[in-house]
Each structure stands twice: as structure tokens, then as C-alpha cells.
MMTF fields as JSON, N, C-alpha, C and O atoms, coordinates in Angstrom:
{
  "mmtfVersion": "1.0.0",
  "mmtfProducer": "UNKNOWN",
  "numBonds": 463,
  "numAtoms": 464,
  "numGroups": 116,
  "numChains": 1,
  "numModels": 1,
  "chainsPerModel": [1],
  "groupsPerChain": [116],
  "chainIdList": ["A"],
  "bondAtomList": [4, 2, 8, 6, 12, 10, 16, 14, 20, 18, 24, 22, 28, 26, 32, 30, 36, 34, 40, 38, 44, 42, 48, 46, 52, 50, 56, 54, 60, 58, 64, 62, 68, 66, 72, 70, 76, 74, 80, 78, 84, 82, 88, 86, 92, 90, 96, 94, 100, 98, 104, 102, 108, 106, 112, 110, 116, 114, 120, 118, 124, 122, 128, 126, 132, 130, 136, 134, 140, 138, 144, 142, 148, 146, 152, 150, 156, 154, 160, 158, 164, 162, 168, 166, 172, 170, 176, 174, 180, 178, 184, 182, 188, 186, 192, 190, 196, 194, 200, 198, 204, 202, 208, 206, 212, 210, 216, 214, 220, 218, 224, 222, 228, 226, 232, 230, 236, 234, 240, 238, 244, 242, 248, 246, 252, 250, 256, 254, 260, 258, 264, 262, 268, 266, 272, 270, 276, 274, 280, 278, 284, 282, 288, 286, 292, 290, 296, 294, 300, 298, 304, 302, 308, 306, 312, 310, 316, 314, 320, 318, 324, 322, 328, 326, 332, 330, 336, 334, 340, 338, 344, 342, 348, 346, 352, 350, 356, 354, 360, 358, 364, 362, 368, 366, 372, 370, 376, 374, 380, 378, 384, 382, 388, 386, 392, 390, 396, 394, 400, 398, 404, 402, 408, 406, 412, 410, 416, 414, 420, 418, 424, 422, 428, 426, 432, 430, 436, 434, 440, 438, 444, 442, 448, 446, 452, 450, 456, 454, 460, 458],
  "bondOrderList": [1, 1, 1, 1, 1, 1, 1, 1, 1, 1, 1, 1, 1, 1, 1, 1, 1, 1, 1, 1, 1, 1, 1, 1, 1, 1, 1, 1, 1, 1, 1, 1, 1, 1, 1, 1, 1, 1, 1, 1, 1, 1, 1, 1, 1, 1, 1, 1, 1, 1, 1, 1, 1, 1, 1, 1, 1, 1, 1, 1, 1, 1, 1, 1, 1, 1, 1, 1, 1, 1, 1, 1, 1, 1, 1, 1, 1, 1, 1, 1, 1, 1, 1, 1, 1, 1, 1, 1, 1, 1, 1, 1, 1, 1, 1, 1, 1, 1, 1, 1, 1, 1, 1, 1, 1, 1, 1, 1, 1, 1, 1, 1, 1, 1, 1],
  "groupList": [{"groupName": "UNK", "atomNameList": ["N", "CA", "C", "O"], "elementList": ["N", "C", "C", "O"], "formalChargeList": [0, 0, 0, 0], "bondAtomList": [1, 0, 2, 1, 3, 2], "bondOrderList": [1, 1, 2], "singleLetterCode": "X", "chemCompType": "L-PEPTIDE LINKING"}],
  "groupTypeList": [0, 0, 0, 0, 0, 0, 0, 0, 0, 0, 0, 0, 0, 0, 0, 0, 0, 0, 0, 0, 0, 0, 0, 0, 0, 0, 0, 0, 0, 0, 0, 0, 0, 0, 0, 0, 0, 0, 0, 0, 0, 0, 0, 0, 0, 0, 0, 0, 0, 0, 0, 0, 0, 0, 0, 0, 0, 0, 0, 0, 0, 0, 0, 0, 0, 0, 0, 0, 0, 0, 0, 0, 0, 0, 0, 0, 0, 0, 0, 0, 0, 0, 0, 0, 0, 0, 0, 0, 0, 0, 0, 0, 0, 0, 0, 0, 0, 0, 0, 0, 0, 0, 0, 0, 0, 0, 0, 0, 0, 0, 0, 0, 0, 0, 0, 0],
  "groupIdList": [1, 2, 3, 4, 5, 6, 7, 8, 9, 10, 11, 12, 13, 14, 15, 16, 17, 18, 19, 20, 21, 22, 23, 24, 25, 26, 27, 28, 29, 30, 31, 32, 33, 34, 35, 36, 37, 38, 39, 40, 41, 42, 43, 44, 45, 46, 47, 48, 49, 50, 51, 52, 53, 54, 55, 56, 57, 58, 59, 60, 61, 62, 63, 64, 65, 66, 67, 68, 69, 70, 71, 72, 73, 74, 75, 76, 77, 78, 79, 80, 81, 82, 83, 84, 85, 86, 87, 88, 89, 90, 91, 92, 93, 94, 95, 96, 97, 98, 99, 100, 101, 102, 103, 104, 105, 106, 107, 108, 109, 110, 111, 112, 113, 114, 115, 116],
  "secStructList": [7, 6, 6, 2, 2, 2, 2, 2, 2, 2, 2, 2, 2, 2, 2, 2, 2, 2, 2, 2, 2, 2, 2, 2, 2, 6, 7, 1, 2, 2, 2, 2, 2, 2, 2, 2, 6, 6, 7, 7, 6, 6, 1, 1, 2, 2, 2, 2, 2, 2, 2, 2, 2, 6, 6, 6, 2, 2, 2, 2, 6, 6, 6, 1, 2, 2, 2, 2, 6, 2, 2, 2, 2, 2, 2, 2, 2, 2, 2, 2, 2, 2, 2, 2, 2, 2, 2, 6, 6, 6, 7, 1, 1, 1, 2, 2, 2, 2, 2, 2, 2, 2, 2, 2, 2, 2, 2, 2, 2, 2, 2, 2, 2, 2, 7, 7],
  "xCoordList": [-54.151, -53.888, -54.931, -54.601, -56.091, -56.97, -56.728, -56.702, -56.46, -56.211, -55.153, -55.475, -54.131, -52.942, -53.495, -53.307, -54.326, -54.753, -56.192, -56.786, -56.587, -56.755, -56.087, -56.058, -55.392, -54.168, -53.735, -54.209, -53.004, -52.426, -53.315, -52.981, -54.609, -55.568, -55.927, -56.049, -56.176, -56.428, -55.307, -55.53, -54.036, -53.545, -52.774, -52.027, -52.961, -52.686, -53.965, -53.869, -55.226, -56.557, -55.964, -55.799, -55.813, -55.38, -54.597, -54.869, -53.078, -52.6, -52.46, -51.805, -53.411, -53.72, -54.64, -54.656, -55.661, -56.921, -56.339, -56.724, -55.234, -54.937, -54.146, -54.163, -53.397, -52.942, -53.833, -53.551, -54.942, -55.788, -56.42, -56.504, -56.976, -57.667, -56.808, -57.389, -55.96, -54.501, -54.419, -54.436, -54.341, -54.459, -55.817, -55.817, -57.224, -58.408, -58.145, -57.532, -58.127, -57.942, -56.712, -56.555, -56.252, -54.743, -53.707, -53.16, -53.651, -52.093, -51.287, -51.521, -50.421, -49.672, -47.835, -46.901, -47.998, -46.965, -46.716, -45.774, -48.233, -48.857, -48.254, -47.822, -48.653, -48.973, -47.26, -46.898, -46.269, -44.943, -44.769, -44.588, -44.83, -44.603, -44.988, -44.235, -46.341, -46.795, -46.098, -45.897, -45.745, -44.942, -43.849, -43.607, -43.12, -41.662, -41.824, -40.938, -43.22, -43.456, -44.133, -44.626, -44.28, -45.21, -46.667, -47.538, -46.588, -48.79, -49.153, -48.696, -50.331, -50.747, -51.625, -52.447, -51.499, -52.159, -54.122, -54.764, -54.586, -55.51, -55.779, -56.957, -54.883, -55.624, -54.804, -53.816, -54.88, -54.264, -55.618, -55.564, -56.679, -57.448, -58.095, -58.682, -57.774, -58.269, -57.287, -57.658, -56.018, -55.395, -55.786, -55.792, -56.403, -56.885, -58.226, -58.541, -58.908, -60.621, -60.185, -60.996, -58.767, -58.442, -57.701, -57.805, -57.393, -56.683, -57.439, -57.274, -58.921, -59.966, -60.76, -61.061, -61.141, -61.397, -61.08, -61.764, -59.699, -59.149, -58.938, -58.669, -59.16, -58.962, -60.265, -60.136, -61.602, -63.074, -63.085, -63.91, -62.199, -62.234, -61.399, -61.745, -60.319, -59.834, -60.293, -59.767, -61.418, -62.448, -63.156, -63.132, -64.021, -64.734, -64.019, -64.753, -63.408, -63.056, -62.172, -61.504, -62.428, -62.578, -63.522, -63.356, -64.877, -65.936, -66.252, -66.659, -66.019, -66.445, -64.966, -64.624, -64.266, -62.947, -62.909, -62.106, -63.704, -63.42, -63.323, -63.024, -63.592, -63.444, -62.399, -61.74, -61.804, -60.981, -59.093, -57.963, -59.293, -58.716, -58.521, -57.545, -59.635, -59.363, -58.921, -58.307, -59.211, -58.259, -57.09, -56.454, -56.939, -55.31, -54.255, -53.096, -55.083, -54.718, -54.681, -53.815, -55.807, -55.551, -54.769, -54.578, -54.033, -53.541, -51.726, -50.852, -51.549, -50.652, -49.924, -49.004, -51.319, -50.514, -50.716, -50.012, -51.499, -51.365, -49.674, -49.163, -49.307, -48.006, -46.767, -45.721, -46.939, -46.156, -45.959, -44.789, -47.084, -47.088, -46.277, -45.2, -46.7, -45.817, -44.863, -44.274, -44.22, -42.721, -42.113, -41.028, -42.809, -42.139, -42.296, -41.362, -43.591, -43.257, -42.391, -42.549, -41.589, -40.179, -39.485, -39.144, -39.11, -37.932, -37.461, -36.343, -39.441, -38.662, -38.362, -38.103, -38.496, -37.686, -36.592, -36.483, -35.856, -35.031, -34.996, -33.848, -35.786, -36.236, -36.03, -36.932, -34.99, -34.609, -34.969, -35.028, -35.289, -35.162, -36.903, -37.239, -37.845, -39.274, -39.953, -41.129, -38.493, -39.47, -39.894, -40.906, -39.256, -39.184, -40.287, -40.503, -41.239, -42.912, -43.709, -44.44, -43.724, -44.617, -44.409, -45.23, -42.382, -42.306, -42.51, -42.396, -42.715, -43.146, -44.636, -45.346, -45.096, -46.986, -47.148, -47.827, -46.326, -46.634, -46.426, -47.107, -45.117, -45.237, -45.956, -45.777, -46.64, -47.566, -48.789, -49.24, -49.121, -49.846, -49.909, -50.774, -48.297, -48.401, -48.83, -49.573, -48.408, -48.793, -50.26, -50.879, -50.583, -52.153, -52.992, -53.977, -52.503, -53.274, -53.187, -54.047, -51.678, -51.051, -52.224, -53.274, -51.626, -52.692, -54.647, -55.491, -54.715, -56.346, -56.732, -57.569, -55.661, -55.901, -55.192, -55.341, -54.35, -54.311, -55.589, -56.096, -56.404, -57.277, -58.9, -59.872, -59.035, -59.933, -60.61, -61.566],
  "yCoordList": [74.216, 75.592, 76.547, 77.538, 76.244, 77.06, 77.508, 78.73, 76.571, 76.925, 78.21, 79.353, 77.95, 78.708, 80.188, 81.327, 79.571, 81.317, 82.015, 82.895, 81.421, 82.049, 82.263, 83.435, 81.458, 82.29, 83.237, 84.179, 83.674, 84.66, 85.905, 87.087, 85.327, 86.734, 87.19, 88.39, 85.912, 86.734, 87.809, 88.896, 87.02, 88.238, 89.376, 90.157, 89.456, 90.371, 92.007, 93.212, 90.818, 91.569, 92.87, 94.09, 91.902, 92.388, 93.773, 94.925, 92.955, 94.162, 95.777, 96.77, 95.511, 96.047, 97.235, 98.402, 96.243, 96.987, 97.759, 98.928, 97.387, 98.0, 99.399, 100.553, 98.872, 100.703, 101.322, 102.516, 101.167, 101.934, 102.947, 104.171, 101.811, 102.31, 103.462, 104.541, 103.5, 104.11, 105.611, 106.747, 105.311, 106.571, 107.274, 108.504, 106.43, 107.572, 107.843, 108.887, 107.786, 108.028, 108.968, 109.643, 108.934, 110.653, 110.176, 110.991, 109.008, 108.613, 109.547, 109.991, 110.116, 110.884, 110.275, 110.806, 108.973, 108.058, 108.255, 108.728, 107.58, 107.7, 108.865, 108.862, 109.87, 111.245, 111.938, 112.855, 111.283, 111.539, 110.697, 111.334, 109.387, 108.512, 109.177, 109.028, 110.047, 110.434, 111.507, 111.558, 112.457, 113.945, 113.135, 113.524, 112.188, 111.767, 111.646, 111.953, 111.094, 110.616, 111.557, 111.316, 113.062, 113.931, 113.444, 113.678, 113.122, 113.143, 114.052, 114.226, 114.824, 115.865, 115.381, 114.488, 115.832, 115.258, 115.203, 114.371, 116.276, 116.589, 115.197, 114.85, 114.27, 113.368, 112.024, 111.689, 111.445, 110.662, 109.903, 108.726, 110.509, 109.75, 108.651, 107.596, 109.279, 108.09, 107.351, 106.555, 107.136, 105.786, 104.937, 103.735, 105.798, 104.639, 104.006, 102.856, 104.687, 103.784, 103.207, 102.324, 103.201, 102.399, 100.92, 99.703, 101.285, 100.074, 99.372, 98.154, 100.132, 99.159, 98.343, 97.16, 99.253, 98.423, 97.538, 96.802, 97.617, 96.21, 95.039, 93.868, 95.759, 94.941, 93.8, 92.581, 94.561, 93.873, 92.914, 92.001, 93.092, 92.748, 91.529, 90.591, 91.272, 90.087, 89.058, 87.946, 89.444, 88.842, 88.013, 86.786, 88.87, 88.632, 87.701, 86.723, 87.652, 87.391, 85.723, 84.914, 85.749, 83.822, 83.295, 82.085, 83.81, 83.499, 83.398, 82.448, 84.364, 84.396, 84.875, 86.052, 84.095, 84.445, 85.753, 86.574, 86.182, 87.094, 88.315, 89.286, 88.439, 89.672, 89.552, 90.545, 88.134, 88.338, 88.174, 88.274, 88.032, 88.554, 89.611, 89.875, 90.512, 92.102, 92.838, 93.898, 92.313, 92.871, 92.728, 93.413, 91.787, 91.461, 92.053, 92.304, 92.341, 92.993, 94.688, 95.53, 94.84, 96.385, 96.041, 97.185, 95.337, 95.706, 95.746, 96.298, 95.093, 94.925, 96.475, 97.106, 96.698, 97.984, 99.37, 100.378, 99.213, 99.985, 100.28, 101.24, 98.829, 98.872, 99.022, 99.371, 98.726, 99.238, 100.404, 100.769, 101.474, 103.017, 103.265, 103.828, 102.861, 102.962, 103.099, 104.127, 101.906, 101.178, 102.402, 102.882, 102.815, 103.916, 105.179, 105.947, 105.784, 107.034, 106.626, 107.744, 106.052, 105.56, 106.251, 107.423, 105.153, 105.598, 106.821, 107.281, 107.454, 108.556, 109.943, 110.946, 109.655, 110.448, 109.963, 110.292, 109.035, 108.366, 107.825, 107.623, 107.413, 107.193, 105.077, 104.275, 104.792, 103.62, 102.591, 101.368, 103.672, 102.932, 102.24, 101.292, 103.238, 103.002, 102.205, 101.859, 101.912, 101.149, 99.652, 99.173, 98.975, 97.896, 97.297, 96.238, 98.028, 97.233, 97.681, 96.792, 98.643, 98.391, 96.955, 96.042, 96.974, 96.182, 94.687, 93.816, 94.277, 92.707, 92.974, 91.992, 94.065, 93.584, 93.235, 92.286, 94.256, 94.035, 92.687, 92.266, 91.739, 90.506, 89.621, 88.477, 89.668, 89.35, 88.896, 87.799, 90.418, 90.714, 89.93, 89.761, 89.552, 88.428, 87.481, 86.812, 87.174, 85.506, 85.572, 84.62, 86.055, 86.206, 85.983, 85.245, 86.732, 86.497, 85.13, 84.353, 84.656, 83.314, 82.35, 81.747, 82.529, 81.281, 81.337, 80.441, 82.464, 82.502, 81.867, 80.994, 82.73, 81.76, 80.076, 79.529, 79.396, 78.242, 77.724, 77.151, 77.914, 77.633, 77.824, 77.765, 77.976, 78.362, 77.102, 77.284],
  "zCoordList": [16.029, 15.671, 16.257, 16.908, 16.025, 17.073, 18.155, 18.299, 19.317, 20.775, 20.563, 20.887, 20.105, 19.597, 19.156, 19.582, 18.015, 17.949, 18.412, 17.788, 19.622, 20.91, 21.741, 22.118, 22.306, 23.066, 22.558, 23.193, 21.652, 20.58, 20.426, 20.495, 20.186, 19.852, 21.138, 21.386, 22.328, 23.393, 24.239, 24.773, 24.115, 24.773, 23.922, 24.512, 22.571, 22.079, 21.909, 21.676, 22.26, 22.684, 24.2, 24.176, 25.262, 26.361, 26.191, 26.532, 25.256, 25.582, 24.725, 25.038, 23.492, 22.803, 23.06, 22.667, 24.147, 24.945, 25.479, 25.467, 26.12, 27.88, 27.053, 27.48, 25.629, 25.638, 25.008, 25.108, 24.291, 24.178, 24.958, 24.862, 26.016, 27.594, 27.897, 27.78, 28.143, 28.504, 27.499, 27.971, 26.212, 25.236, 25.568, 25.619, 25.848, 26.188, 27.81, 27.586, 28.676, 29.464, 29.728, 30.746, 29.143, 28.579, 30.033, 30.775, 30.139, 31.019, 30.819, 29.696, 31.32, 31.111, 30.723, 30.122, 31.41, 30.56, 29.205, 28.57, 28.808, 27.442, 26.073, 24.92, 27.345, 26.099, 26.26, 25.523, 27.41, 27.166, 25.693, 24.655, 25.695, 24.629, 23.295, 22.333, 23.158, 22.301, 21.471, 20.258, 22.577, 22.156, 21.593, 20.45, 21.946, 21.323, 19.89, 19.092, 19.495, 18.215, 17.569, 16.468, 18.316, 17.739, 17.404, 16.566, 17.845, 18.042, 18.971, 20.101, 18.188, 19.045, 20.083, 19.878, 20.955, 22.084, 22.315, 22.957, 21.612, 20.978, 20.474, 20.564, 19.929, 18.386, 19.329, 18.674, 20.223, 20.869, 21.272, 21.63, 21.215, 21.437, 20.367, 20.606, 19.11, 18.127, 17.874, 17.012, 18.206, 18.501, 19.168, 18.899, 20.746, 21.556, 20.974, 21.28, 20.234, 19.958, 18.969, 18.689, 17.784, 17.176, 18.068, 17.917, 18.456, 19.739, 20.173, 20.093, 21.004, 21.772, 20.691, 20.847, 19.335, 18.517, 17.789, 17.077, 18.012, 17.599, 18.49, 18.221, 19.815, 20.915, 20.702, 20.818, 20.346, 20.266, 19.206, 19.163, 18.357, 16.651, 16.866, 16.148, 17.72, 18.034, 18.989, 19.006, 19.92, 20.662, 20.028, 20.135, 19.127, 18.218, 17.052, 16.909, 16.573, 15.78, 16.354, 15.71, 17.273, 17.908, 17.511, 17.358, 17.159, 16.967, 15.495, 14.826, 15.248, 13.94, 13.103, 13.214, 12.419, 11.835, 11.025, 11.468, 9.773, 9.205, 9.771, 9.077, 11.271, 12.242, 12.56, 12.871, 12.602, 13.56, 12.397, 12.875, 11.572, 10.375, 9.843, 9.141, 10.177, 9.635, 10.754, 10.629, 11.875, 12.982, 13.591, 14.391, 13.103, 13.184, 12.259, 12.586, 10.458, 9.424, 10.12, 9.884, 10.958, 11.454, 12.306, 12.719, 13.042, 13.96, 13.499, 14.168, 12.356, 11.722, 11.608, 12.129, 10.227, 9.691, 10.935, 10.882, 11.703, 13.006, 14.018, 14.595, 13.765, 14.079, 13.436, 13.984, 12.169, 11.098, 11.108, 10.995, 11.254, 11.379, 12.396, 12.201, 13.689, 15.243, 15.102, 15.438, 14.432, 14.067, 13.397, 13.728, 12.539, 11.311, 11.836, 11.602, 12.744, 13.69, 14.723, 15.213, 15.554, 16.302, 15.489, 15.647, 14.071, 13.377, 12.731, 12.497, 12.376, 12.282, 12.659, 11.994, 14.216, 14.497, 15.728, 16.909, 14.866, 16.036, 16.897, 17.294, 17.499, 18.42, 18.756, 18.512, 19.185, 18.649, 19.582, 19.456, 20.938, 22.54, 22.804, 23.515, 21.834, 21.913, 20.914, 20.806, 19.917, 18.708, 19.199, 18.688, 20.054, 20.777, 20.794, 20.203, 21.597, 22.082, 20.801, 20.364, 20.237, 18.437, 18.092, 18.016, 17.793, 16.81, 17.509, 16.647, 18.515, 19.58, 19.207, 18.992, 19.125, 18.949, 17.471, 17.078, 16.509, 15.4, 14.84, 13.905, 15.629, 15.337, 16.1, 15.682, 16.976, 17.722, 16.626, 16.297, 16.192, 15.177, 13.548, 12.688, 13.744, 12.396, 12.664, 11.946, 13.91, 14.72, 14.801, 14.327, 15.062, 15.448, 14.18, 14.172, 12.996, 11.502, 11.364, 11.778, 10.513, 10.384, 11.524, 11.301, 12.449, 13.003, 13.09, 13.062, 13.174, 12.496, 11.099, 10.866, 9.996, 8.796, 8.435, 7.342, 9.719, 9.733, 9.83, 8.865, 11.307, 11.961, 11.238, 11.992, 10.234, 9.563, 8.783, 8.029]
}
């Protein structure tokens, strides 16, 4: 179960990082995605240092589990929110990649607290 949830944490690290990186750096992909969901563009950046920091928190948290448990727990309800700004405002075509990380995000807990 370990290996498993390194694989799991690492590339949910990756791609977690990479949209963070992406939200500070003001992609303009990004900040289309953003306006759909109404986030002000102004405040787009503390998604991304929530993102990179969870990106670190699942690194870390190979090492030392209880990091890497509360970041998977953030990364959860991080996507839960996502999931629920999609829905509400319709948006049915973008809920897609939230809701694959957010279960990513279950996988990633589940097998940390197997692996423990």
C-alpha cells in the first residue's frame, strides 16, 4: 500500500502543483476558467498558494504521514468547493477535472491511512 500511495500522492502533488503554478502566474487559460466560476481575479491567487501548498503537504507527507493526511484532507474539501462553484453556476462541461482530483484526493487519503 505504500508504493501505491506514493504514486497517488506523487502525481496528484504534480498536478495539483502545476495548477497552482498556473493560478500565480495569472495564465490567462486559468483566469478564463476563473470568471466562469466567478472568482475575482484579484483573489485567484490564493487558490494557487493553496494548491502549491498542498502540492508541498503531499511531498511531505511521504515522509512524515500526518502531513501528508491533512493535505490530502485539504485537498479534498478544496475540491469539493470547485465541484460546487461548477455547479453552481452550471457549468457542467468544467466540473469534470475538480471532480477526477477530488477523487484522486480520496485515493490519496485512503491509501496514506492504509499505509500507516
Amino acid at each position: 500500500m505504500f508504493v501505491a500511495s506514493i504514486i497517488v500522492s506523487a502525481l496528484l502533488a504534480i498536478a495539483v502543483g502545476g495548477s497552482g503554478y498556473n493560478k500565480l502566474i495569472k495564465n490567462e487559460t486559468i483566469l478564463k476558467g476563473m470568471d466562469v466560476v466567478r472568482v475575482p481575479r484579484d483573489r485567484v491567487w490564493m487558490l494557487g498558494v493553496l494548491e502549491v501548498a498542498a502540492a508541498l503537504g503531499l511531498v511531505v507527507g511521504i515522509f512524515w504521514w500526518p502531513i501528508g493526511v491533512a493535505a490530502a484532507i485539504g485537498v479534498i474539501v478544496y475540491f469539493v468547493g470547485a465541484v460546487i462553484a461548477h455547479l453552481r453556476v452550471s457549468d457542467t462541461k468544467g466540473v469534470g477535472a475538480p471532480a477526477v482530483l477530488l477523487l484522486v484526493g480520496v485515493a490519496a487519503l485512503v491509501l496514506r491511512l492504509l499505509s500507516v
